[in-house]
gemmi code that builds the backbone of each chain (N, CA, C; Angstrom):
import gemmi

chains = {
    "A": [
        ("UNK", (-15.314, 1.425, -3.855), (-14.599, 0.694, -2.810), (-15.143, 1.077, -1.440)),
        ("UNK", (-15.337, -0.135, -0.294), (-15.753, 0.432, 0.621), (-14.662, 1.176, 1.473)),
        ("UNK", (-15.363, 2.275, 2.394), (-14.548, 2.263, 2.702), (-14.456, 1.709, 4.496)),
        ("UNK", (-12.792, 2.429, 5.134), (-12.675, 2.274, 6.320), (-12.412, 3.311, 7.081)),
        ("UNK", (-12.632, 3.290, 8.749), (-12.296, 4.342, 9.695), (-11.498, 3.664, 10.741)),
        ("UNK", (-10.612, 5.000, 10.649), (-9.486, 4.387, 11.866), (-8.878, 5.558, 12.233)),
        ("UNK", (-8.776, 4.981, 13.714), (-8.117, 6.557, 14.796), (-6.669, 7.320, 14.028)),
        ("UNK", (-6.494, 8.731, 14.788), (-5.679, 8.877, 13.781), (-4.064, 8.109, 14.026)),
        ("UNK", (-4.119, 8.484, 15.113), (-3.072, 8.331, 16.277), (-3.089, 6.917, 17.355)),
        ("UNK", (-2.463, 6.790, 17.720), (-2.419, 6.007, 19.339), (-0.807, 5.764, 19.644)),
        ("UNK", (-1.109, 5.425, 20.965), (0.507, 5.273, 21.822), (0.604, 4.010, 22.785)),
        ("UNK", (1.313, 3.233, 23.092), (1.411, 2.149, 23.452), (3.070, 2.251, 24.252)),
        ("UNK", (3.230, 1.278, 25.277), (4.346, 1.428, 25.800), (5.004, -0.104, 25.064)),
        ("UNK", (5.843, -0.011, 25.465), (6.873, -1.478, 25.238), (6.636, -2.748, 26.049)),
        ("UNK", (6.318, -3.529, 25.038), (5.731, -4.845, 25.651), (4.427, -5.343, 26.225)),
        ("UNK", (3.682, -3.709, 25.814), (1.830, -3.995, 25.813), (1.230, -4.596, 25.266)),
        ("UNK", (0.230, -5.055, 25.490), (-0.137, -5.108, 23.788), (-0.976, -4.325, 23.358)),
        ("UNK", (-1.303, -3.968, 21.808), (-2.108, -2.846, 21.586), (-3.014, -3.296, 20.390)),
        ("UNK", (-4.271, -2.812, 20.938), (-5.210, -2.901, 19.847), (-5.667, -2.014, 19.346)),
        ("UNK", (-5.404, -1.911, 17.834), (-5.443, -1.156, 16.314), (-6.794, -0.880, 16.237)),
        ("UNK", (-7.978, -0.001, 16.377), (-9.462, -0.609, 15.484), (-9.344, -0.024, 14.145)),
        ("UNK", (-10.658, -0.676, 13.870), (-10.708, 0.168, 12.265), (-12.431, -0.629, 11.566)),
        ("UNK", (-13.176, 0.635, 11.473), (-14.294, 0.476, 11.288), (-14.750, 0.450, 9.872)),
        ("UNK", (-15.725, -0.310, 9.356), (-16.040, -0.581, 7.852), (-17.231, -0.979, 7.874)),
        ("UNK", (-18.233, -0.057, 8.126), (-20.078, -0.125, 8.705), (-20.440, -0.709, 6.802)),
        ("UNK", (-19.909, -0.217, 5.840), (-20.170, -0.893, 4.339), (-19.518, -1.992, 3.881)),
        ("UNK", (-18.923, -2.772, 4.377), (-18.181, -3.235, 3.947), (-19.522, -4.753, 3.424)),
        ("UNK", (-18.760, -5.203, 2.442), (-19.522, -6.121, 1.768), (-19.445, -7.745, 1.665)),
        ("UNK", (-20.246, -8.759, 1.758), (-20.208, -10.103, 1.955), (-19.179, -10.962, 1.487)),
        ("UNK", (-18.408, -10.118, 0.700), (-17.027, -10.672, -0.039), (-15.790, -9.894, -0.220)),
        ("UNK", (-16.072, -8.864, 0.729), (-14.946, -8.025, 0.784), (-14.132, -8.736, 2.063)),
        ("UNK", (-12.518, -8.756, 1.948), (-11.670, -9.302, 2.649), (-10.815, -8.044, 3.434)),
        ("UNK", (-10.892, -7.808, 4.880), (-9.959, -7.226, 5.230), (-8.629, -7.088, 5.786)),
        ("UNK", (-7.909, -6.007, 5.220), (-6.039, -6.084, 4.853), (-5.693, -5.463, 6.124)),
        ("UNK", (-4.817, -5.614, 6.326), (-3.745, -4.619, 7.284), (-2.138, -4.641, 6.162)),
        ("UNK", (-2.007, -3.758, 7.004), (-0.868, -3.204, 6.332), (-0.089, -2.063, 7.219)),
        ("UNK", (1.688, -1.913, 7.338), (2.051, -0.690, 8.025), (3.303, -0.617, 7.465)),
        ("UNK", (2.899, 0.276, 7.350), (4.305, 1.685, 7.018), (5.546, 2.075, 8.258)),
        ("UNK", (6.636, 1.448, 7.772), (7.528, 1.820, 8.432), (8.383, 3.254, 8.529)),
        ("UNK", (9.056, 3.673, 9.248), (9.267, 5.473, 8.525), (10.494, 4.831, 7.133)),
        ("UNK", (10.197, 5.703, 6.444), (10.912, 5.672, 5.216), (11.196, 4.531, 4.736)),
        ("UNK", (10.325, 3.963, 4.467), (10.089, 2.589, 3.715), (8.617, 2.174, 3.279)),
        ("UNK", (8.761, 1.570, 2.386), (7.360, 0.696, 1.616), (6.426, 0.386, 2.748)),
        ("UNK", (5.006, 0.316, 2.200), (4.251, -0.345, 3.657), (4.481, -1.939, 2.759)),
        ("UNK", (4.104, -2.507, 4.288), (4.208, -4.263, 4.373), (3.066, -4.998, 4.603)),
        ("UNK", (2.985, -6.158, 4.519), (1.595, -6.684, 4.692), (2.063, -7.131, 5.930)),
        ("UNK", (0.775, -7.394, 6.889), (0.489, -7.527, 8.102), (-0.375, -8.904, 7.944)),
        ("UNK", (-1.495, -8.659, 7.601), (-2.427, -9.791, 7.734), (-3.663, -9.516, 7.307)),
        ("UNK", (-4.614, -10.858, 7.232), (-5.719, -10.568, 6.175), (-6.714, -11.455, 6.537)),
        ("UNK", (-7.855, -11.250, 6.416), (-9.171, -12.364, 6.864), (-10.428, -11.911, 6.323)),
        ("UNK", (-11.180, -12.936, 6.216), (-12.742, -12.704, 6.215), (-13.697, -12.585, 7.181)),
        ("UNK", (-14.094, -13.691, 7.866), (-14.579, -13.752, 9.151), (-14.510, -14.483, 10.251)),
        ("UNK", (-13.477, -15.031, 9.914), (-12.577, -15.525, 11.418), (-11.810, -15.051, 11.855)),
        ("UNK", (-11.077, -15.066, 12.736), (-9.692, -14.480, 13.629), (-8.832, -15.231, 13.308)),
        ("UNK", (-7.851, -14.297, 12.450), (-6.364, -14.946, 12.345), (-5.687, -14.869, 12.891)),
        ("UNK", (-4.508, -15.772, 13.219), (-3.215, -14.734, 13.699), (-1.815, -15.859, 12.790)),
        ("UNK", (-1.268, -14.935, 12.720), (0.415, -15.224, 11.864), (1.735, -14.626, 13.264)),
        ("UNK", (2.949, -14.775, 12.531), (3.844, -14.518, 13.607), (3.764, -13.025, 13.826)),
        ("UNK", (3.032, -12.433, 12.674), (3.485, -10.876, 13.319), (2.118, -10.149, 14.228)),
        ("UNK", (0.860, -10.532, 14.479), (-0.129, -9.959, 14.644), (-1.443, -11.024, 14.625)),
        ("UNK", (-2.671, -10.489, 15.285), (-3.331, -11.125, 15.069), (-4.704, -10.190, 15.006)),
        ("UNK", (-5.887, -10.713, 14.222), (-6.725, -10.144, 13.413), (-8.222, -10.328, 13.635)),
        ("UNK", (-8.861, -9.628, 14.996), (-9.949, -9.999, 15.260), (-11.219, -9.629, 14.673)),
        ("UNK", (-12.361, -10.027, 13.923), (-13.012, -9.736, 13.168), (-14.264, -9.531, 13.873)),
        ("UNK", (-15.594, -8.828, 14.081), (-16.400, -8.345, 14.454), (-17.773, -9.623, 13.917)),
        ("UNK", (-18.368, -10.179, 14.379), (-19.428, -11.294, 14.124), (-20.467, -10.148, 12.933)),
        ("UNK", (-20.640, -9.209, 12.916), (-21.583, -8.274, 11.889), (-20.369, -7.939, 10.681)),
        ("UNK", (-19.054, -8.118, 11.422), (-17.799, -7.733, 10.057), (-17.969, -6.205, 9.709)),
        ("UNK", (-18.584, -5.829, 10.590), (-18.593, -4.140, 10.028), (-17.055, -3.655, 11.136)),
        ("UNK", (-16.778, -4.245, 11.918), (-15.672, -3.684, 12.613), (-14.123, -4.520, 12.714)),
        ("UNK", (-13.081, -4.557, 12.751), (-12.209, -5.442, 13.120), (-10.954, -4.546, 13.942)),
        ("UNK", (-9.784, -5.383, 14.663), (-9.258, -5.142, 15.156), (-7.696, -5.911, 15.043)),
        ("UNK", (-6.482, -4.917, 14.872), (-5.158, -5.444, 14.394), (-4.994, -5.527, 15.989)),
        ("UNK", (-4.152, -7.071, 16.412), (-3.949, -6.695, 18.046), (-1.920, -7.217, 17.794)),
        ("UNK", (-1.663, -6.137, 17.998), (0.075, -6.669, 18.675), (-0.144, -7.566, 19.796)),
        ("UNK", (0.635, -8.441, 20.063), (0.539, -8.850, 21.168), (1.872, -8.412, 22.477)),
        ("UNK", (2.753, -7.891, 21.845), (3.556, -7.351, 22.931), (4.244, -6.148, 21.828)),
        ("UNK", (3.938, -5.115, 22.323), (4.640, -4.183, 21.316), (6.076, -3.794, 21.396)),
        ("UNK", (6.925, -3.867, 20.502), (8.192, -3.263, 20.506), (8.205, -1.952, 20.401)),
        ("UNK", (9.514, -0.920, 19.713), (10.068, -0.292, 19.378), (10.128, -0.343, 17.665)),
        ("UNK", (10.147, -0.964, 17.062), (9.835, -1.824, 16.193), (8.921, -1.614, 15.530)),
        ("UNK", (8.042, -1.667, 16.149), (6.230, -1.747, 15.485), (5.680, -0.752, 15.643)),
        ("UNK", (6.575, 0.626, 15.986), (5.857, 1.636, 15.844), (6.152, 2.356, 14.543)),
        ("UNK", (4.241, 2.770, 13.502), (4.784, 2.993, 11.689), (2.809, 2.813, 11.901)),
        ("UNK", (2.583, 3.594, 10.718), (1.396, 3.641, 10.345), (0.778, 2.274, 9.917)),
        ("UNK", (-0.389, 2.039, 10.630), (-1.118, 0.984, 10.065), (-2.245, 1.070, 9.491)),
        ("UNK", (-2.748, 0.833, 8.097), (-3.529, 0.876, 7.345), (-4.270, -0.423, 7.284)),
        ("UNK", (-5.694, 0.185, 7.312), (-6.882, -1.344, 7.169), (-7.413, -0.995, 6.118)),
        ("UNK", (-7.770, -1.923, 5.309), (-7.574, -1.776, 4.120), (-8.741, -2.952, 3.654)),
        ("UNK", (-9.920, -2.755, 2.261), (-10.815, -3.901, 2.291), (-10.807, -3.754, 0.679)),
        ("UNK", (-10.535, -4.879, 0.595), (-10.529, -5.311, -1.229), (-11.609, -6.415, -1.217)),
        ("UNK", (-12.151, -6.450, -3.015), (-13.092, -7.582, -3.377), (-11.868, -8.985, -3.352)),
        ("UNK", (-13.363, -9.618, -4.149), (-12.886, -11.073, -5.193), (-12.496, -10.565, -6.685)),
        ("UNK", (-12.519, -9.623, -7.197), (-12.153, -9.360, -8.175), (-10.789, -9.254, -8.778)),
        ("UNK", (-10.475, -9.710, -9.676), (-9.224, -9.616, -10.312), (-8.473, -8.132, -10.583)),
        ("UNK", (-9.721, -7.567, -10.629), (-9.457, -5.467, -11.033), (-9.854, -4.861, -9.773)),
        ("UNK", (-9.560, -5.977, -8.246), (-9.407, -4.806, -7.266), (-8.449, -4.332, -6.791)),
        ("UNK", (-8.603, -3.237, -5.830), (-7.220, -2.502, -5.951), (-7.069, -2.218, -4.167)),
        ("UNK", (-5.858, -1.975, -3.792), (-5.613, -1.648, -2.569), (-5.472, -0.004, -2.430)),
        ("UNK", (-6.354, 0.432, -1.631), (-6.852, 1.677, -1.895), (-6.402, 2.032, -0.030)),
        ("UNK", (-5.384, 2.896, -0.365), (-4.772, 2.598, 1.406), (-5.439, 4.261, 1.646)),
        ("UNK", (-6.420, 4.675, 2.798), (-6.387, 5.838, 3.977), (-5.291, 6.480, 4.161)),
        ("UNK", (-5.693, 7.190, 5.790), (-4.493, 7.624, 6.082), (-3.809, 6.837, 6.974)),
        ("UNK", (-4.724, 6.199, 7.603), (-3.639, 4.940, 8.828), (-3.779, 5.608, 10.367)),
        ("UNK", (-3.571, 4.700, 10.876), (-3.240, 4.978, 12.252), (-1.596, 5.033, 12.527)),
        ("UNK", (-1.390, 6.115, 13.150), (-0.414, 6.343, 13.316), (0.350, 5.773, 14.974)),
        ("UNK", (1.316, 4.578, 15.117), (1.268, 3.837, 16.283), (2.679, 4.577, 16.637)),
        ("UNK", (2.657, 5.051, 18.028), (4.094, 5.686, 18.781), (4.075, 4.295, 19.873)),
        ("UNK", (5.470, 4.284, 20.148), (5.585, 3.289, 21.074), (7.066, 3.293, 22.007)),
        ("UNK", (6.585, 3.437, 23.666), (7.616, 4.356, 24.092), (8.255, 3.256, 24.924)),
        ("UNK", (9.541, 3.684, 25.171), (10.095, 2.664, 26.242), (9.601, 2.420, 27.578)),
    ],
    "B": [
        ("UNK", (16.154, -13.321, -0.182), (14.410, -13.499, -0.165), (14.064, -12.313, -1.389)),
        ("UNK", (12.594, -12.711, -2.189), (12.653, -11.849, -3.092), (11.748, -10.827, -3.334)),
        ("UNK", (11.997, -9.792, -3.618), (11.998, -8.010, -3.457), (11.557, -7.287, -4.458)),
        ("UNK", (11.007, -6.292, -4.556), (10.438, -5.111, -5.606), (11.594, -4.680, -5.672)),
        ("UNK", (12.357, -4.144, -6.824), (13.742, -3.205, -7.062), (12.787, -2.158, -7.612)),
        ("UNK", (13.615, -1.003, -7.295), (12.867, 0.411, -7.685), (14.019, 1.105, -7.620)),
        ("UNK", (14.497, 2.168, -9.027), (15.332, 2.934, -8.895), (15.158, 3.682, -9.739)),
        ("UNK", (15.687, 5.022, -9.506), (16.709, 5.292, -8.628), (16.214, 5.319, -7.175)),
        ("UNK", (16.895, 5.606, -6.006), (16.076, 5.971, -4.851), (16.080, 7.452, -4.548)),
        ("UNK", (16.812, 8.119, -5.235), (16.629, 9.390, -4.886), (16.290, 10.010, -6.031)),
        ("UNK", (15.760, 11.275, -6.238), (15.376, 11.843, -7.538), (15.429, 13.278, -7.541)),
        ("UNK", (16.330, 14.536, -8.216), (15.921, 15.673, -7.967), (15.937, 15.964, -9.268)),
        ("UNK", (14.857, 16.670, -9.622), (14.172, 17.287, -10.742), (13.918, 18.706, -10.976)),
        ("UNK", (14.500, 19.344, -11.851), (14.175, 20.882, -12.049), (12.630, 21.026, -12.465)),
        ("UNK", (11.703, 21.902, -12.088), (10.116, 22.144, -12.961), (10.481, 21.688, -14.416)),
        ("UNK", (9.667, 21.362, -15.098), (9.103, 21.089, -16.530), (10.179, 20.073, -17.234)),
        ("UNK", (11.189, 19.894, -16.209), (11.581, 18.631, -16.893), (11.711, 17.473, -16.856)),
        ("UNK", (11.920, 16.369, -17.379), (11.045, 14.724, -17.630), (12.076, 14.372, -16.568)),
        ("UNK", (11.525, 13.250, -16.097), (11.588, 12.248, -15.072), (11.208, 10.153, -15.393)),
        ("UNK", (11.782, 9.804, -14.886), (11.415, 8.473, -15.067), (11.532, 7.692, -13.925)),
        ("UNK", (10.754, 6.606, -13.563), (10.952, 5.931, -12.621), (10.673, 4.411, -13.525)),
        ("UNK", (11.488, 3.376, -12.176), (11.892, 1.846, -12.894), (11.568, 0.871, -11.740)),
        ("UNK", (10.930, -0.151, -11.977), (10.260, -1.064, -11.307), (10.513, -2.497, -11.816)),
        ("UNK", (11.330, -2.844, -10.881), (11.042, -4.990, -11.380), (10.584, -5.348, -10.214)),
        ("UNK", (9.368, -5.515, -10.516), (8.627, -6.726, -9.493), (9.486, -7.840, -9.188)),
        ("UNK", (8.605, -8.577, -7.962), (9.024, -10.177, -7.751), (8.864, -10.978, -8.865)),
        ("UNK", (9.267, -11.695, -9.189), (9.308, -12.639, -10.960), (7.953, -13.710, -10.419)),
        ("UNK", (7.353, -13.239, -11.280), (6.172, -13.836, -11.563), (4.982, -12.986, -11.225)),
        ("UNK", (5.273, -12.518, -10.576), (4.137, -11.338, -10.011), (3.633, -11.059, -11.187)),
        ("UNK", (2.191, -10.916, -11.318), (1.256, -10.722, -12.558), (1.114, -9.076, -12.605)),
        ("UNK", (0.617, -8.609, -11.054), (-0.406, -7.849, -10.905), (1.000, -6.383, -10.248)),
        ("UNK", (1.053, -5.285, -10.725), (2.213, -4.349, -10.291), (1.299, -2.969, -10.175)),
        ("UNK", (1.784, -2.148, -9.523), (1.230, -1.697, -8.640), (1.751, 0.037, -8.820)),
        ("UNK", (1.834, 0.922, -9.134), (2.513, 2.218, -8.659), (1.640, 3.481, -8.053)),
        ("UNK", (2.366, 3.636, -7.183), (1.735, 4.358, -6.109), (2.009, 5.885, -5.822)),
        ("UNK", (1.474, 6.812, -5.278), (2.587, 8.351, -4.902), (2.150, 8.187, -3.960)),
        ("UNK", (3.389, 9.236, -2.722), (2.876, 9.179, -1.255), (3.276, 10.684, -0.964)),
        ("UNK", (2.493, 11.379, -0.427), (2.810, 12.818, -0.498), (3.277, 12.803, 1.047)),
        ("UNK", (4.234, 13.377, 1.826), (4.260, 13.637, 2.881), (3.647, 13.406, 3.716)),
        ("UNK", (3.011, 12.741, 4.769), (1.719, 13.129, 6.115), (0.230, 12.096, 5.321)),
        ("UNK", (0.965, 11.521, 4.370), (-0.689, 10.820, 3.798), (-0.307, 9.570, 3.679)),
        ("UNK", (-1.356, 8.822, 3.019), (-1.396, 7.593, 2.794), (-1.167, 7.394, 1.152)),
        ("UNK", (-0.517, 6.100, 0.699), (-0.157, 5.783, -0.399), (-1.571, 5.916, -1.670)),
        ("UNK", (-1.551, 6.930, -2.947), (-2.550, 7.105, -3.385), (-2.114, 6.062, -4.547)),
        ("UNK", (-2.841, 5.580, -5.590), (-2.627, 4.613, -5.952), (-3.138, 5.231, -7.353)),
        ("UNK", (-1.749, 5.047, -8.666), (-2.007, 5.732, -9.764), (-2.350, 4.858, -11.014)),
        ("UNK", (-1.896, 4.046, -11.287), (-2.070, 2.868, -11.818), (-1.676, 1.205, -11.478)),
        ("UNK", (-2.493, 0.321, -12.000), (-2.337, -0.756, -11.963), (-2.121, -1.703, -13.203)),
        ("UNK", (-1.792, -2.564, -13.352), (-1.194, -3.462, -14.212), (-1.201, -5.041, -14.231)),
        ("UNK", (-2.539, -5.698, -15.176), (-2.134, -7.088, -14.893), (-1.525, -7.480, -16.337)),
        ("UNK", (-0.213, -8.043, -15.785), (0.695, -8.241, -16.986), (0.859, -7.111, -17.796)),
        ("UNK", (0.785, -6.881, -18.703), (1.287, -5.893, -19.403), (-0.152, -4.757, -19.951)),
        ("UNK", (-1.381, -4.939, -19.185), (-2.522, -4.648, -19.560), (-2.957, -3.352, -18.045)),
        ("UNK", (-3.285, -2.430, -18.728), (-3.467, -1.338, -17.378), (-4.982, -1.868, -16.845)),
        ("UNK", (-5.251, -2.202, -15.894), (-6.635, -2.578, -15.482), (-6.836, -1.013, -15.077)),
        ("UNK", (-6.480, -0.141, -14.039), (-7.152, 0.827, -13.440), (-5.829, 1.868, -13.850)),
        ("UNK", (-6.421, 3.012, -14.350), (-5.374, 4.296, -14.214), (-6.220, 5.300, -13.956)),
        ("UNK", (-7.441, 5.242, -13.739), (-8.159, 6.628, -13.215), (-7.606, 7.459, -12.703)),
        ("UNK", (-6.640, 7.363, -11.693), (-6.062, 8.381, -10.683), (-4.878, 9.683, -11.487)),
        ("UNK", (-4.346, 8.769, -12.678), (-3.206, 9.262, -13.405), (-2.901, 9.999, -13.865)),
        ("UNK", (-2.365, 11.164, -13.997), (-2.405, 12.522, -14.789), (-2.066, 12.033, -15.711)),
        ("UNK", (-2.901, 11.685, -16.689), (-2.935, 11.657, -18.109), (-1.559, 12.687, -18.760)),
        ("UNK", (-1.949, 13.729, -18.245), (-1.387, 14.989, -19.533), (-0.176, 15.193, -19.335)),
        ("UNK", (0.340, 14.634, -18.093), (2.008, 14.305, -18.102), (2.588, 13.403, -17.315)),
        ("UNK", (1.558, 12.229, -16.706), (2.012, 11.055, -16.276), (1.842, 10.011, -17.314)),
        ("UNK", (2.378, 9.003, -17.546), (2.696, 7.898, -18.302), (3.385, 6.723, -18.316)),
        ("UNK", (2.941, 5.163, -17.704), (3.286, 4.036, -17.169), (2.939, 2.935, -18.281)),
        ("UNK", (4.468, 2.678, -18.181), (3.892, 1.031, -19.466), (4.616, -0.035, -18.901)),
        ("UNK", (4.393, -1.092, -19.643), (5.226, -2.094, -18.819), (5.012, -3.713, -20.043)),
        ("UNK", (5.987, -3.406, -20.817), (5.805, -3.470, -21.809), (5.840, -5.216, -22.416)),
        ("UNK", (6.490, -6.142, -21.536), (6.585, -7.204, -21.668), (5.993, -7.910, -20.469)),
        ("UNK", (5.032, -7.240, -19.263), (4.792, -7.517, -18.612), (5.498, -8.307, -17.044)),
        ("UNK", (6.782, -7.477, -17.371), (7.273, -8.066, -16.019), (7.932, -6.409, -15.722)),
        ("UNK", (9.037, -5.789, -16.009), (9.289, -4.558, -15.023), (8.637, -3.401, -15.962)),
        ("UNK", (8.639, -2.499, -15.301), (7.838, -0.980, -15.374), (8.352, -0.090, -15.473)),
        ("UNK", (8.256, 1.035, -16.302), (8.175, 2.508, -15.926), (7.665, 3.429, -15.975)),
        ("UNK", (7.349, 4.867, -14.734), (6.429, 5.901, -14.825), (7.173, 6.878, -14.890)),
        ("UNK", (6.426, 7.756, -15.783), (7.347, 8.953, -16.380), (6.468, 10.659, -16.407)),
        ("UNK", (6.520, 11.194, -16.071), (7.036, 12.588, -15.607), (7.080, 13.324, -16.703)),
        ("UNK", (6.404, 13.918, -17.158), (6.811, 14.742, -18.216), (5.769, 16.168, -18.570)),
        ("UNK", (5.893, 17.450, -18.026), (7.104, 17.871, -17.614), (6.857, 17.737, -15.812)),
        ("UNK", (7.574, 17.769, -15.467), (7.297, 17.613, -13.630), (6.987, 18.946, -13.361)),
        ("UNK", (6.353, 19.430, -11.949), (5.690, 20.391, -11.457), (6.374, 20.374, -10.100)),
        ("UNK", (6.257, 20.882, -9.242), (6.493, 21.439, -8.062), (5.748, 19.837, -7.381)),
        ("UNK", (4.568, 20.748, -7.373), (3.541, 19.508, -6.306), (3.929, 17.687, -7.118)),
        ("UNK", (4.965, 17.384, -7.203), (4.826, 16.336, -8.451), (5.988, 15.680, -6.750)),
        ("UNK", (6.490, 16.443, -5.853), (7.450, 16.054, -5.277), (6.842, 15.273, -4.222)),
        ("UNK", (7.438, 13.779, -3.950), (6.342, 13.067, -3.127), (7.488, 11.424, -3.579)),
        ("UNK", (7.219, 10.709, -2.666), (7.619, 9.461, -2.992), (6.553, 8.144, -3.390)),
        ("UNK", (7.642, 7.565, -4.678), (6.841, 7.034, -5.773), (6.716, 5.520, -5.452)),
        ("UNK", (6.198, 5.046, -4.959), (6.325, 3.423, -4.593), (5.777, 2.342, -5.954)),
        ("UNK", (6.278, 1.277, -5.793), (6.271, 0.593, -6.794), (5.850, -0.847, -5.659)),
        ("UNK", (4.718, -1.773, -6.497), (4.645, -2.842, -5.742), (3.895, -3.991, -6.641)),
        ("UNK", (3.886, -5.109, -6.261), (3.453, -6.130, -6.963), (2.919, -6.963, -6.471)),
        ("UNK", (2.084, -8.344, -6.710), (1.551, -9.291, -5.993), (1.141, -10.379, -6.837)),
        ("UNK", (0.921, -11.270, -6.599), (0.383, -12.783, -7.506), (-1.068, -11.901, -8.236)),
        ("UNK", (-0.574, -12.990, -9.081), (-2.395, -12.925, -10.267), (-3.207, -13.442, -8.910)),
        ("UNK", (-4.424, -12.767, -8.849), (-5.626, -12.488, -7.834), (-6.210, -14.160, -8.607)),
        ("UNK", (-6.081, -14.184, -9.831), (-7.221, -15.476, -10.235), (-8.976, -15.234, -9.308)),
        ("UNK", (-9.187, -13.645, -9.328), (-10.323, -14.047, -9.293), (-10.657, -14.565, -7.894)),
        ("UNK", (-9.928, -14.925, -7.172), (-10.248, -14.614, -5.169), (-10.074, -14.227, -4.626)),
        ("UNK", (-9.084, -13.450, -4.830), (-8.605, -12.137, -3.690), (-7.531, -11.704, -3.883)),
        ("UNK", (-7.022, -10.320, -3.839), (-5.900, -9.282, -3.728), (-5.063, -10.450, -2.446)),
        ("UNK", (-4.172, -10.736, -3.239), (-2.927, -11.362, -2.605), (-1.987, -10.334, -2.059)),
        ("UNK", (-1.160, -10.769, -1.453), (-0.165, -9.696, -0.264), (0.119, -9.118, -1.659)),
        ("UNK", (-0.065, -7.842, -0.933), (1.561, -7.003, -2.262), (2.793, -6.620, -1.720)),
        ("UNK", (3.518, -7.290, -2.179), (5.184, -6.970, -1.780), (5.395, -5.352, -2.518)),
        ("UNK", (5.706, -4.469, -1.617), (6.140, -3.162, -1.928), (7.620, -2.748, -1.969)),
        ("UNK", (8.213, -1.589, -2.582), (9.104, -1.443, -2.740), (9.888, -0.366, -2.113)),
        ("UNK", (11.231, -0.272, -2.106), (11.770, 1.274, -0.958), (11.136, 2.442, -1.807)),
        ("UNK", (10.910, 2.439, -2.297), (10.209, 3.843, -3.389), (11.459, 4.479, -3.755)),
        ("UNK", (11.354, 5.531, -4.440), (11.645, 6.684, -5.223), (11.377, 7.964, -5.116)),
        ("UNK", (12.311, 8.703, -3.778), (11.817, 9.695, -3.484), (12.202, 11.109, -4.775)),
        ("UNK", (10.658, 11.879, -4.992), (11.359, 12.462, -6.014), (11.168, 14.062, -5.623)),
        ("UNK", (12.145, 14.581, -5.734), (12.188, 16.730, -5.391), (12.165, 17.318, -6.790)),
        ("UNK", (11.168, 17.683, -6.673), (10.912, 18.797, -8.085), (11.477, 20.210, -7.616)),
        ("UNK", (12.640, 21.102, -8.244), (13.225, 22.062, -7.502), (12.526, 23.316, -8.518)),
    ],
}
model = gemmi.Model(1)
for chain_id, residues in chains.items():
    chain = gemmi.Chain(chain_id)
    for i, (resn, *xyz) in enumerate(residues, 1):
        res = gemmi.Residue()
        res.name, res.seqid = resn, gemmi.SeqId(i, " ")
        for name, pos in zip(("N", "CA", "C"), xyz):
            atom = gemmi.Atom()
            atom.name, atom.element = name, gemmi.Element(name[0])
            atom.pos, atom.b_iso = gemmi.Position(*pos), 0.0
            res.add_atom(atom)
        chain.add_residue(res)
    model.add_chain(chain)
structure = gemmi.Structure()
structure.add_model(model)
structure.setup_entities()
């Protein structure tokens, strides 16, 4: 599995917006990358997911690097809320792939 | 809206003795998921399951972990005998059959926190 790099930490105030990176110099022509975050004491959740365009859904949006070796989770106004580990995360096309979560970035977010 | 059930949610366990954990996926969910999360880390991932067939258990302590899922819709992982370091929360999660294009969202579950005393 390839893998990914991502800061350990970061801090953001309320109503910034903040951008997540997370680096994947191997990542492969059919590998899709995940986000995902961990709330305290709860399951992680899906966030969002792409190949090589920029997504965005209601919770986040998902900027992808033109070489795809890099991408970026962007909040667009951060709460109180959205502070919880976020994991980037890169799975195949395969039916037997697996979500193989790091340690995450860990997001604080202050009033 | 519909949810991973996982229970119990709490778990305390004396050393060397058995344990079980219980998982119903979202209904239909092919592909289920169980996970450990040790304190300060990220979710390690112990086995997987499409339908009632283990695709990946590499990670699994064989010699006293053990996950079946027997009709292919809910699960259980079992503990036997538990250890100290065994204490960690157990997540359970699921997602659509991939069909072969991609790891679909996985809906995760509150886990199963478990204390080996």
């Amino acid at each position: 599995d390839a893998k990914t790099t991502q800061p350990n930490s970061m801090e953001s105030n309320e109503e910034e917006p903040v951008h997540l990176p997370c680096n994947h110099s191997t990542i492969s022509g059919t590998d899709y990358i995940h986000w995902y975050r961990q709330l305290p004491s709860q399951g992680p959740e899906y966030v969002i997911h792409g190949l090589t365009s920029n997504v965005n859904n209601r919770m986040a949006s998902l900027a992808i690097a033109e070489d795809r070796k890099s991408s970026t989770l962007i909040l667009h106004r951060a709460t109180l809320r959205d502070a919880a580990v976020y994991y980037c995360i890169l799975t195949g096309r395969s039916d037997t792939d697996k979500l193989i979560f790091g340690t995450g970035t860990r997001l604080q977010v202050f009033p | 809206e519909a949810e991973v059930a996982q229970s119990p949610r709490y778990k305390i366990t004396e050393k060397s003795q058995a344990v079980a954990f219980w998982c119903d996926p979202i209904s239909g969910h092919a592909t289920l998921y169980w996970y450990r999360q040790i304190l300060g880390q990220g979710p390690e991932l112990l086995v997987q399951f499409q339908d009632e067939s283990v695709v990946d258990d590499s990670q699994l302590p064989k010699d006293r972990f053990s996950a079946e899922r027997l009709k292919g819709v809910d699960s259980t992982l079992k503990i036997q005998p538990a250890e100290l370091g065994d204490s960690a929360m157990y997540l359970c999660a699921s997602s659509l059959d991939a069909g072969g294009v991609v790891v679909t969202e996985a809906f995760f579950g509150q886990g199963t926190r478990l204390t080996v005393v």
